[in-house]
C-alpha positions as CSV (number, residue, x, y, z in Angstrom):
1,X,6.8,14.2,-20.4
2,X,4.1,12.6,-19.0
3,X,2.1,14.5,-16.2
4,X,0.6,12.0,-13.6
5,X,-2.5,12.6,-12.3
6,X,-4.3,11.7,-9.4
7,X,-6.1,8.7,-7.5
8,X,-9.7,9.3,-6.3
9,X,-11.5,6.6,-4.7
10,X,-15.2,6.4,-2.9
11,X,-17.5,4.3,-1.5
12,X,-21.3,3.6,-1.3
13,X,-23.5,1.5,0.6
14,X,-26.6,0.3,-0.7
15,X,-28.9,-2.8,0.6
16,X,-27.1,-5.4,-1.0
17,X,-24.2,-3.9,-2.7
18,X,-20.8,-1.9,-2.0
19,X,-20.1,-0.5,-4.9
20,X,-16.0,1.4,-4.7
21,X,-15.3,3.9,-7.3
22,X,-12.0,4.8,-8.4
23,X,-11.0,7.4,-10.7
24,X,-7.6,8.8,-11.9
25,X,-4.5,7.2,-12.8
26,X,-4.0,4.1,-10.7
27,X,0.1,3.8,-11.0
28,X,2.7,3.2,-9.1
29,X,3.3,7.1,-8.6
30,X,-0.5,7.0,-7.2
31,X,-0.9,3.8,-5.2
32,X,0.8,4.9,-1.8
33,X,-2.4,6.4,-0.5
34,X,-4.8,3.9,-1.8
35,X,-2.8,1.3,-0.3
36,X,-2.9,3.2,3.7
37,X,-6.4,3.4,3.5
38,X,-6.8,-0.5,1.7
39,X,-9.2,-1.9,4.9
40,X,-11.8,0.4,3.2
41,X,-11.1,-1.8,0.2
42,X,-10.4,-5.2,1.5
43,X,-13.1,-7.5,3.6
44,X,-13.1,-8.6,7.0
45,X,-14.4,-11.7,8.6
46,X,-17.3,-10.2,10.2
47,X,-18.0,-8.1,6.8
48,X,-21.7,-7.4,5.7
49,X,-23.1,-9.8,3.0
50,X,-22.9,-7.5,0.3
51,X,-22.1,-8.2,-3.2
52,X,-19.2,-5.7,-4.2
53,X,-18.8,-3.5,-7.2
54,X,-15.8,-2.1,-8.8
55,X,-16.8,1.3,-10.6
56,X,-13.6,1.5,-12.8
57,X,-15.4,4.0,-15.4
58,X,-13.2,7.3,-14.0
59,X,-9.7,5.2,-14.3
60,X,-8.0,6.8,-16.8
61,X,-4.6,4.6,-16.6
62,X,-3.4,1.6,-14.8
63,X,-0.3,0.4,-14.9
64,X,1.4,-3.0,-13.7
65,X,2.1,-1.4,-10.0
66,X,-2.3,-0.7,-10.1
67,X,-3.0,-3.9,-11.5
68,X,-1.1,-6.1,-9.0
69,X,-2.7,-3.7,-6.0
70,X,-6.4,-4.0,-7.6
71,X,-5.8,-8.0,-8.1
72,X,-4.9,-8.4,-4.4
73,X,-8.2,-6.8,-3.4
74,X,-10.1,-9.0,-5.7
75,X,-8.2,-12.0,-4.4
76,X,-8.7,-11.1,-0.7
77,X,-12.2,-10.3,-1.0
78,X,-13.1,-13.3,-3.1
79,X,-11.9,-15.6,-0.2
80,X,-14.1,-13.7,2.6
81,X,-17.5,-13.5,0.5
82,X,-19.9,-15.7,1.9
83,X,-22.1,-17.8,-0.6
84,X,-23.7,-16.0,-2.9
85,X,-22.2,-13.2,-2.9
86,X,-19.9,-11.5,-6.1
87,X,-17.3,-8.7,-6.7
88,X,-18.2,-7.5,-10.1
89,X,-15.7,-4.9,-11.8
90,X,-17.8,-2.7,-13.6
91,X,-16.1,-0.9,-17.2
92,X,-13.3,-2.2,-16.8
93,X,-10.7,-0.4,-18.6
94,X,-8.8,-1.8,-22.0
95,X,-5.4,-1.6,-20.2
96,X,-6.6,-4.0,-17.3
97,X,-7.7,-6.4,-19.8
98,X,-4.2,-6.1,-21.7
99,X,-2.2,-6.3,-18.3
100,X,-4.2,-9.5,-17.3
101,X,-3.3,-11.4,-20.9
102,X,0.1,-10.4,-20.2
103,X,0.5,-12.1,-16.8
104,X,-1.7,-14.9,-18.0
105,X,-4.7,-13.7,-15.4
106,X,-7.3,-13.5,-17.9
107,X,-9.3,-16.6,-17.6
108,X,-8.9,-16.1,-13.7
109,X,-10.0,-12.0,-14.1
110,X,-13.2,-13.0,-16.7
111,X,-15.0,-14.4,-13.4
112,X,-15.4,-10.5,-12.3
113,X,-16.1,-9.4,-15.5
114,X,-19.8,-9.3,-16.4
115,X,-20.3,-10.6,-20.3
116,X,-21.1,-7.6,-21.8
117,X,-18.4,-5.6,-19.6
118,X,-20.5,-3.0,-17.9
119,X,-23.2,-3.5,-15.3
């Protein structure tokens, strides 16, 4: 039996950049809190005009449940960004990569993906 870990997530504020670190399993059996606290996570309209970076290096596991949660953040946030202005997800993990060709969201999840997958 599988034991499920834990959901960690931070956030730091540089000049130009957010950058939100997760770390843990981001499952269903984990997403509860994440989800409560989700205005840390999700832009408003008078937002600072900072580009935002997803530190996904810590996530050991994601499942459908976490991929649907972190999708909607990257959707919500991409419509409030003013010009310029990028989410990057930084190592992402091989699991996001499979759960995004399985729900044909790959081309649509290669625009936060930086070419050589890490920033």
């Amino acid at each position: 039996m599988q034991q499920t870990q834990s959901l960690r997530w931070a956030s730091q504020v540089n000049n130009d950049r957010i950058t939100l670190q997760l770390s843990g399993e981001l499952s269903r059996n984990t997403l509860l809190p994440l989800w409560q606290q989700r205005a840390s996570f999700l832009l408003g309209k008078s937002s600072a005009e900072q580009n935002i970076y997803w530190d996904l290096s810590q996530v050991t596991r994601i499942d459908s449940a976490g991929f649907a949660l972190l999708c909607d953040f990257l959707q919500h946030n991409q419509t409030r960004l003013p010009k310029g202005r990028v989410q990057v997800l930084q190592c992402p993990p091989s699991e996001l990569l499979t759960l995004a060709d399985l729900f044909g969201l790959s081309d649509w999840l290669t625009q936060f993906i930086p070419q050589d997958g890490n920033i």
